[in-house]
Backbone bond lengths (Angstrom), bond angles and torsions (degrees), N, CA, C in turn:
res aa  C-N    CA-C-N  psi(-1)  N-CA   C-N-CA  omega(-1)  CA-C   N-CA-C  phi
1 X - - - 1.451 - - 1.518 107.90 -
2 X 1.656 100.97 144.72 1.924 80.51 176.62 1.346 91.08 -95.45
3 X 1.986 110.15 -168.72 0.845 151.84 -116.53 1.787 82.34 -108.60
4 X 0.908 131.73 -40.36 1.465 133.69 -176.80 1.842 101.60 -75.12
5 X 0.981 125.43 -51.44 1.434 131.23 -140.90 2.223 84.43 -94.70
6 X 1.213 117.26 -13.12 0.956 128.20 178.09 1.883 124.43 -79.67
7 X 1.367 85.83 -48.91 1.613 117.20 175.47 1.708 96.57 -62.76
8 X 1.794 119.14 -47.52 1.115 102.67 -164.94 1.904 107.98 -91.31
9 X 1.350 106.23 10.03 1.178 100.00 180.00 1.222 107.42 -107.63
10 X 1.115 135.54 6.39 1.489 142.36 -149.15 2.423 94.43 -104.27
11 X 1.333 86.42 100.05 1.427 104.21 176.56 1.825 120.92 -89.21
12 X 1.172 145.37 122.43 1.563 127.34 144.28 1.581 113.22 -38.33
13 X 1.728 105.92 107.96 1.372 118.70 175.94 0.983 118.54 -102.45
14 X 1.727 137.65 136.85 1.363 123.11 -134.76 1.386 102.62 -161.12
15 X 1.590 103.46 11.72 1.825 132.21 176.26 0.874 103.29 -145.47
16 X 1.668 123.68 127.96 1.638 119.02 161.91 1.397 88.15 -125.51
17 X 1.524 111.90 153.22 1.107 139.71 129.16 1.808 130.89 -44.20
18 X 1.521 100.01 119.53 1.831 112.10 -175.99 1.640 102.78 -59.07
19 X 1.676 111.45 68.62 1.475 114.88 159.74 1.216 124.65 -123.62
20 X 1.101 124.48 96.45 1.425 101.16 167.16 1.668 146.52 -63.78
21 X 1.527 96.50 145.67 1.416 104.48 -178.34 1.410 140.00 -47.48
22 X 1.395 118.00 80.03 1.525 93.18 179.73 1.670 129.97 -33.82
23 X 1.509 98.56 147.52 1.299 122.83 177.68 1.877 109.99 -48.14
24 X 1.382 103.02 -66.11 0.930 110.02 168.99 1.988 123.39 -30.40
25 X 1.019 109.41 -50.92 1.675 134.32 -159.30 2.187 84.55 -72.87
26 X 0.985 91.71 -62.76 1.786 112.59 -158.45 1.728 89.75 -48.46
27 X 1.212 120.44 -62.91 1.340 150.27 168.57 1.492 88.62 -21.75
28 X 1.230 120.72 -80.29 1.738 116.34 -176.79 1.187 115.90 -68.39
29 X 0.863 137.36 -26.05 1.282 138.91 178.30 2.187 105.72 -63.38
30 X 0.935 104.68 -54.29 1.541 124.03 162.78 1.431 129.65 -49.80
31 X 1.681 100.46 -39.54 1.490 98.71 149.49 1.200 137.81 -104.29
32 X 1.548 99.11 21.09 1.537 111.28 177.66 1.589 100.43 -86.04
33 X 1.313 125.19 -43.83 1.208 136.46 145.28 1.520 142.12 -15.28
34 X 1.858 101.06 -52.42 0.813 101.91 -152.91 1.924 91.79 -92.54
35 X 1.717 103.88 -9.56 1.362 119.80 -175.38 1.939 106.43 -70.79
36 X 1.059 109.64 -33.53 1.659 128.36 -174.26 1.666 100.93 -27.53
37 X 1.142 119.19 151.61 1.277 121.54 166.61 1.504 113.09 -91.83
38 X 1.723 108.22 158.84 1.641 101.03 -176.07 1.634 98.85 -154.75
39 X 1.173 103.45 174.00 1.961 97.22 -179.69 1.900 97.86 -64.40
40 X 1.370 79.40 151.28 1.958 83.65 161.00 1.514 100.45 54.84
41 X 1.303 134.69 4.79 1.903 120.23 -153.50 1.565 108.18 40.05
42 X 1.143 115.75 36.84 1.856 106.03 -173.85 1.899 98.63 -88.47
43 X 1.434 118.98 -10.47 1.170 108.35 177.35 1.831 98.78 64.62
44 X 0.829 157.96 38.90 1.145 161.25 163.93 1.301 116.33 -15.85
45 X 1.388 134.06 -9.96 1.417 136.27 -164.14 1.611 117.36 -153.38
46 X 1.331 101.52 175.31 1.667 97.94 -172.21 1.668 93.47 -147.20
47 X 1.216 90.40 155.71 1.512 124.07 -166.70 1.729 117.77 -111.95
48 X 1.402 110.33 102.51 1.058 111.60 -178.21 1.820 127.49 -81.99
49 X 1.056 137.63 96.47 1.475 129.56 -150.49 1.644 102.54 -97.10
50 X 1.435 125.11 119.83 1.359 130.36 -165.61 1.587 104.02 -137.81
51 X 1.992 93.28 124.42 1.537 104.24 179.43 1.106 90.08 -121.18
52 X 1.326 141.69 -21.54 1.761 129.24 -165.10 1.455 102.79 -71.34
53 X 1.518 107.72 143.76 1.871 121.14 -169.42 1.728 79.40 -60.73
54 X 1.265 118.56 -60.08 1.495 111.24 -125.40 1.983 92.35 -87.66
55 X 0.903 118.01 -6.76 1.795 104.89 170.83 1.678 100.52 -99.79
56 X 1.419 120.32 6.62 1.386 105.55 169.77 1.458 97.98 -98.78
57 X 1.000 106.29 -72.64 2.105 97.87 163.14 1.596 115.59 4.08
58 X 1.196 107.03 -73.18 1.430 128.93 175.23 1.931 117.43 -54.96
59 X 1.281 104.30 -26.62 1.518 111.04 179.60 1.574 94.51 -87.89
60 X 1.485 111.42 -47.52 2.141 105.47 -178.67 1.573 112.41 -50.42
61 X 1.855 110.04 -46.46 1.159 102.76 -179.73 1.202 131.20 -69.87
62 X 1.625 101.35 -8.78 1.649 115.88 -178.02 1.491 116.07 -68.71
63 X 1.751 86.94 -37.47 1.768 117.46 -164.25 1.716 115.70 -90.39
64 X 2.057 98.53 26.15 1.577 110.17 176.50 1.107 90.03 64.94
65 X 1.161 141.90 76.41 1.453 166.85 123.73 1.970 105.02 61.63
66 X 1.509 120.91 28.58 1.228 149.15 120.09 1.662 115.64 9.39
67 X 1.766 118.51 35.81 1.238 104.83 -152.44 1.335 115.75 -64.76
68 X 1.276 131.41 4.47 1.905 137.51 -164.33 1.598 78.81 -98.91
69 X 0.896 139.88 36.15 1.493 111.02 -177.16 2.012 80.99 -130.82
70 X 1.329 139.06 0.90 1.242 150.12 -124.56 1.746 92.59 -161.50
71 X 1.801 111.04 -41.76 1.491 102.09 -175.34 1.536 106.13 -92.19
72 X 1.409 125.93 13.58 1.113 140.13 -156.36 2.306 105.75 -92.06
73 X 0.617 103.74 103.52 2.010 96.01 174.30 1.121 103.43 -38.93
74 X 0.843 137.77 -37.47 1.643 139.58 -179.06 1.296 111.82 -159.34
75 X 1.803 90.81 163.77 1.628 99.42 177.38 1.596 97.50 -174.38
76 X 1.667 100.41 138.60 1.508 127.51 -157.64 1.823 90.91 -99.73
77 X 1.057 116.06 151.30 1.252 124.49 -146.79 2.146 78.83 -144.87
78 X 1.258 92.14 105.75 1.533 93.22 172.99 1.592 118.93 -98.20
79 X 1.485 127.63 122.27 1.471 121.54 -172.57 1.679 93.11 -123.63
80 X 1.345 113.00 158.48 1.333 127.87 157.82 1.459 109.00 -108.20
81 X 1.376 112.39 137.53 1.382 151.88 -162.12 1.621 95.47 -107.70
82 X 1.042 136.42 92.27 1.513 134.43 -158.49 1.530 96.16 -102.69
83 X 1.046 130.08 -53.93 1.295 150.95 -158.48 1.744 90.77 -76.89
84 X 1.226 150.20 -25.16 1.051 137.21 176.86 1.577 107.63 -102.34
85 X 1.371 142.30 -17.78 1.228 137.61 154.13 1.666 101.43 -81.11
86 X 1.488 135.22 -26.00 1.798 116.00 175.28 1.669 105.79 -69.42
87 X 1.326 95.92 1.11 2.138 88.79 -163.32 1.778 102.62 -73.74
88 X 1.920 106.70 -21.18 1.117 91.87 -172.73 1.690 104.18 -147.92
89 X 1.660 110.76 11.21 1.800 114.03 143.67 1.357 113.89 -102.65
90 X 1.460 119.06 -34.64 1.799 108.20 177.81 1.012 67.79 120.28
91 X 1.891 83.87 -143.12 1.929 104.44 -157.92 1.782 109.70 -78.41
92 X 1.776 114.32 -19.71 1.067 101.25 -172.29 1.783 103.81 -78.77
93 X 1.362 117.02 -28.58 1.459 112.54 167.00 2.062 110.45 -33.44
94 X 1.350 80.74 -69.06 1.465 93.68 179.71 1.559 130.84 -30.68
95 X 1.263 108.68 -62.53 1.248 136.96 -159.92 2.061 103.38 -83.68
96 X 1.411 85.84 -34.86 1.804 100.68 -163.12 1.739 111.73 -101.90
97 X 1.316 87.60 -94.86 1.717 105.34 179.48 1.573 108.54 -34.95
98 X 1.234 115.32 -80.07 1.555 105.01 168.41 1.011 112.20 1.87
99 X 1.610 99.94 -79.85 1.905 99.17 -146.69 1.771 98.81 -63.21
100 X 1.477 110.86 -37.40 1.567 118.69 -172.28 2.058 100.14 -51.01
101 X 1.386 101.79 -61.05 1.380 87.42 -177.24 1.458 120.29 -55.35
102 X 1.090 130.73 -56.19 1.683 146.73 164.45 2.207 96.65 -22.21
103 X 0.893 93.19 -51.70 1.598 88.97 -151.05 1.967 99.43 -85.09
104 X 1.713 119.35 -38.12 1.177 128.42 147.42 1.583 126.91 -36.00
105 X 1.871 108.08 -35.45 1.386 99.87 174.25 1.202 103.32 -84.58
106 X 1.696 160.39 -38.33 0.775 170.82 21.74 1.525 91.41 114.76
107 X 1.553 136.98 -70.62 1.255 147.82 177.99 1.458 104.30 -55.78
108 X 1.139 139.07 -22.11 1.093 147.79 -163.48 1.698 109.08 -95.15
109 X 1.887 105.72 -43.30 1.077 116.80 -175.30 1.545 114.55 -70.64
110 X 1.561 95.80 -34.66 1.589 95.38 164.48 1.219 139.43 -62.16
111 X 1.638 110.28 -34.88 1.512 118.48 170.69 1.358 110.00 -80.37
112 X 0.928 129.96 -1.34 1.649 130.43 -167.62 1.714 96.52 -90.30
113 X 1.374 107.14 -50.72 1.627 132.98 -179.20 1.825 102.58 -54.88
114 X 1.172 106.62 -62.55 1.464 118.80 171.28 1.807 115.34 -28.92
115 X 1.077 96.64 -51.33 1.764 119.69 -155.01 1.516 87.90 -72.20
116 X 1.320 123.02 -42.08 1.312 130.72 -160.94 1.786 109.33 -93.10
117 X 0.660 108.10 -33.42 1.768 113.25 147.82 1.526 81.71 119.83
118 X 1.639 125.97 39.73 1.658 112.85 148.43 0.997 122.64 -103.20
119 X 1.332 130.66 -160.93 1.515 132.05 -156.40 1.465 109.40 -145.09
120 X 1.302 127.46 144.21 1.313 97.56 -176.93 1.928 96.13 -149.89
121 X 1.232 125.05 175.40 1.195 113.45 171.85 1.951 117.12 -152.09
122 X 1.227 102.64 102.06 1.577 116.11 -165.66 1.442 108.35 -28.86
123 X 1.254 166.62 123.09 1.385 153.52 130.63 1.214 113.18 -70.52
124 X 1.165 110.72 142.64 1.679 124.43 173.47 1.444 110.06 -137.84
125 X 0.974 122.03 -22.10 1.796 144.46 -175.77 1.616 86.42 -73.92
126 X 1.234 120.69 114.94 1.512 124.55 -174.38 1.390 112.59 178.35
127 X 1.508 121.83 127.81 1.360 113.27 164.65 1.427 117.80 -93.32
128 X 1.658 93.98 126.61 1.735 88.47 -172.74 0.994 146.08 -60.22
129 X 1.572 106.11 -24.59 2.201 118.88 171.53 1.568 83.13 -66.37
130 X 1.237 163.37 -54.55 0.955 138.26 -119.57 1.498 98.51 -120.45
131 X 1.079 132.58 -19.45 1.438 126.66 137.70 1.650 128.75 -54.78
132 X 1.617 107.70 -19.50 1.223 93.98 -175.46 1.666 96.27 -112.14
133 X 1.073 126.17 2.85 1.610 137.51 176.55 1.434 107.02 -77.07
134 X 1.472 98.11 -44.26 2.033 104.91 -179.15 1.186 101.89 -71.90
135 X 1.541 133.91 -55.01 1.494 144.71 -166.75 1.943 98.61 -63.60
136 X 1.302 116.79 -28.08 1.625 110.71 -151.61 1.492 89.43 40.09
137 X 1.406 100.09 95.09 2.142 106.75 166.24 1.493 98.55 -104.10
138 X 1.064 95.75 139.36 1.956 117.00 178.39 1.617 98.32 -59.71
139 X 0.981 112.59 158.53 1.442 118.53 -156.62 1.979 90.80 -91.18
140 X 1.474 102.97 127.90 1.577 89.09 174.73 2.058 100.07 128.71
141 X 1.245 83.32 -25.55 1.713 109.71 -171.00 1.312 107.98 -72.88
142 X 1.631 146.73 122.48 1.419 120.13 151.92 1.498 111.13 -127.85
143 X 1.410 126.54 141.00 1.626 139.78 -169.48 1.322 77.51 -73.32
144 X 1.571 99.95 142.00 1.848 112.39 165.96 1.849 86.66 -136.67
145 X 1.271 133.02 4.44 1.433 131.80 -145.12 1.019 105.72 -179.61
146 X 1.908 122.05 137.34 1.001 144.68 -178.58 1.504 100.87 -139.13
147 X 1.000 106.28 114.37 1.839 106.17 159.08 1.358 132.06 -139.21
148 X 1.430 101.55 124.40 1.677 111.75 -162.63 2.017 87.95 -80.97
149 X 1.113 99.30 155.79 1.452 119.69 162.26 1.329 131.22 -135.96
150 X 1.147 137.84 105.21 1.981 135.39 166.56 1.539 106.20 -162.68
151 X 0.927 127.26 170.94 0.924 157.83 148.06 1.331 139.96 -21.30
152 X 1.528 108.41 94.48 2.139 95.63 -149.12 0.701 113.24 -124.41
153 X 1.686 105.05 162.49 1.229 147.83 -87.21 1.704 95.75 -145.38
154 X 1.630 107.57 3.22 1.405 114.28 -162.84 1.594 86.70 -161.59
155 X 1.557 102.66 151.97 1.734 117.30 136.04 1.509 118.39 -147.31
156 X 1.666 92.07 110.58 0.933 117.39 159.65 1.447 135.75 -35.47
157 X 1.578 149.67 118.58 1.268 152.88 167.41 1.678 95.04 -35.75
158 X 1.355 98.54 140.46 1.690 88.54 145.40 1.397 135.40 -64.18
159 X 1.306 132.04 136.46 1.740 133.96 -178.67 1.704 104.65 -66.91
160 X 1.418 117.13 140.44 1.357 112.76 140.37 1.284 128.86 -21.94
161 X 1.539 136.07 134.53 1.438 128.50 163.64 1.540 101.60 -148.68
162 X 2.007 87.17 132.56 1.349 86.39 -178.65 2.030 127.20 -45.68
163 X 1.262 96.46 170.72 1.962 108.31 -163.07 1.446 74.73 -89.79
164 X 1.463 116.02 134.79 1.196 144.19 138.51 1.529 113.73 -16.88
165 X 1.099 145.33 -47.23 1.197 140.84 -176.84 1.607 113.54 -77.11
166 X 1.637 101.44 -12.66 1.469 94.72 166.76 1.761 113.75 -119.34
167 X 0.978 101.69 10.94 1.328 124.31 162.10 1.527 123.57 -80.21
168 X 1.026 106.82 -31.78 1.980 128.78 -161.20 1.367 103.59 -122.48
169 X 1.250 109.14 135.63 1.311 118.82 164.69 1.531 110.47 -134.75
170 X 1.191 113.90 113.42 1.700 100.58 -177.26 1.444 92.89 -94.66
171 X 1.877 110.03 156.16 1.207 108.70 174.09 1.597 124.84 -119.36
């Protein structure tokens, strides 16, 4: 599928099906990721990859009790690495790029997932000690992103989106 017909198929999935992910599949999906653009190419962030039942459990309850985020085969755990994009923007590295690269690879992981006929559904609704309590995250680390991945269990209608003309402003 290309890259358009992907974007428009690309749903919040919020049921998976008890399948697991081939190796193979996960594998691209990871270097779809790892392909993402970022400031500097510094990659600013790190990617947490989670198959164990009981630390996804722990990410739903993290994620306001979010249980699809738990019925999911996996789920990529997005952190910004601040301190390795400030080493060479400063504070706007810090404060900015990070999170931009972190959340760009993340966009990537979704369309990559899409293409492959999974489903996936962004979380942002998360308390952060408790994302970084389940993960034990290295100190320096912060979750901006949660993403469940498998195989679903639903299809969703497409959503309303605002008309382009109120979307756009040319200047």
């Amino acid at each position: 599928m290309d890259v358009f017909e992907c974007i428009q198929r690309r749903r919040s999935i919020r049921a998976y099906q008890d399948r697991p992910i081939p190796d193979e599949a996960l594998r691209r999906i990871l270097e779809a990721i790892n392909a993402a653009p970022s400031a500097g190419n510094l990659q600013a962030y790190k990617v947490f990859l989670i198959r164990d039942a009981a630390r996804r459990r722990a990410l739903a309850e993290a994620s306001y009790n979010q249980d699809y985020v738990a019925q999911a085969p996996v789920v990529l755990v997005f952190c910004t690495d601040a301190a390795r994009s400030a080493s060479k923007y400063g504070r706007r590295g810090e404060r900015l790029y990070c999170l931009q690269d972190a959340t760009i690879a993340c966009a990537y992981a979704q369309l990559a997932a899409v293409a492959l006929g999974l489903g996936t559904v962004w979380i942002g609704a998360f308390d952060d000690d408790a994302v970084i309590r389940a993960l034990n995250l290295p100190r320096g680390l912060h979750p901006v992103a949660i993403l469940p991945i498998g195989y679903p269990d639903e299809s969703p209608a497409p959503r309303p989106r605002r008309a382009l003309e109120d979307l756009v402003q040319e200047l």
